[in-house]
VEXDREN-2710 file (C-alpha; in Angstrom, 1 decimal):
% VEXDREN-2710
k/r/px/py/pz
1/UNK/-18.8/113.2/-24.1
2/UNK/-19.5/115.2/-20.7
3/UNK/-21.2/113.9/-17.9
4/UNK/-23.6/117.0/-18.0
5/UNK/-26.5/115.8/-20.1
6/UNK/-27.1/119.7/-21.2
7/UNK/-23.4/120.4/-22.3
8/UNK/-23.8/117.2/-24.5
9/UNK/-27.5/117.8/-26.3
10/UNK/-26.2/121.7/-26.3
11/UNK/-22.8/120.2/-28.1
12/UNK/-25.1/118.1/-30.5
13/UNK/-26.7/121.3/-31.2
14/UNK/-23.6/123.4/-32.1
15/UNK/-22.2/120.8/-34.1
16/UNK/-25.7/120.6/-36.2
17/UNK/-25.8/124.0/-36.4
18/UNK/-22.5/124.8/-38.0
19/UNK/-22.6/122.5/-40.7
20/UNK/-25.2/125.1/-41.9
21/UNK/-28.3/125.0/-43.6
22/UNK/-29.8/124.5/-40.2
23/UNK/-33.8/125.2/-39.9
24/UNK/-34.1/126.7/-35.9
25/UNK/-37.6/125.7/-36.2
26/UNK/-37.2/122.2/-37.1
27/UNK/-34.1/121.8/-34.3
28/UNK/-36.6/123.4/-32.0
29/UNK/-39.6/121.4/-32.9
30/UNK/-36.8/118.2/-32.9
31/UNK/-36.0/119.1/-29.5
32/UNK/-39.7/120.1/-27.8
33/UNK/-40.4/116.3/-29.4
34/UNK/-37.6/115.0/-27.4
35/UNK/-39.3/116.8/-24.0
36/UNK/-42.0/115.5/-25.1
37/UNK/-40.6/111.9/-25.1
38/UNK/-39.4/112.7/-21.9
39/UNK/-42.5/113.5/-20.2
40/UNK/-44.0/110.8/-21.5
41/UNK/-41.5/108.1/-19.6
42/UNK/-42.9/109.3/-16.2
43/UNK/-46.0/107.9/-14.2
44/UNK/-49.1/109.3/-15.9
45/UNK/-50.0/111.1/-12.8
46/UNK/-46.8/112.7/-12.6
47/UNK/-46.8/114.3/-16.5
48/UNK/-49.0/117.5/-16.1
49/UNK/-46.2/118.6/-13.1
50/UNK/-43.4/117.8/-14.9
51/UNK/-44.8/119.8/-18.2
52/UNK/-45.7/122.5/-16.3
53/UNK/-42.5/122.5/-14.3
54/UNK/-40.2/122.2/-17.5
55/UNK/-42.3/125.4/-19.0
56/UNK/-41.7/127.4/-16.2
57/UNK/-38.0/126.4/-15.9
58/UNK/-38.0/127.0/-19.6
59/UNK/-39.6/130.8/-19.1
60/UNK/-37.3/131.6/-16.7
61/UNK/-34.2/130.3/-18.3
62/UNK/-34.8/132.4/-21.0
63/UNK/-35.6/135.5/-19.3
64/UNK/-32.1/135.2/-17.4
65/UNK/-30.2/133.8/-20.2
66/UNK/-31.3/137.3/-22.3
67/UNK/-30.8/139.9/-19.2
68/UNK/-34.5/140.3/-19.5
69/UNK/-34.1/139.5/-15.8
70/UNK/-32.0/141.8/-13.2
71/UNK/-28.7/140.1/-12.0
72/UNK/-28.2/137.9/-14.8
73/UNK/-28.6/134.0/-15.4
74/UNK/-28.7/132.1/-12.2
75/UNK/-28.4/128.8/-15.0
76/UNK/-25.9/126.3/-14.5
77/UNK/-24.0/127.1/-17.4
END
């Protein structure tokens, strides 16, 4: 495995995707669960930031990652 946590839960992804029959919306729901889980471990005064910082990071991700955005993804990878 990586040392990049998002290449490995991406890699988990691929390989779950390509043994087919894959429902997107239960991998989805699987891994806004796992966010959720996330969230969770942090302080309870902390959690409303950190879901409203992941949402936003989420938004924009997205918008780069499809070109909705000019220039192209600024993302990691």
């Amino acid at each position: 495995m990586s040392d990049c946590l998002h290449c490995e839960i991406n890699q988990l992804v691929q390989e779950r995707f390509e043994r087919g029959n894959t429902d997107l919306v239960e991998m989805a729901s699987m891994i806004a669960e796992s966010l959720a889980d996330l969230i969770l471990l942090a302080p309870e005064s902390d959690r409303s930031n950190l879901m409203a910082h992941a949402l936003s990071a989420f938004g924009q991700i997205v918008l780069e990652k499809s070109g909705a955005l000019d220039g192209g993804s600024n993302a990691t990878h």
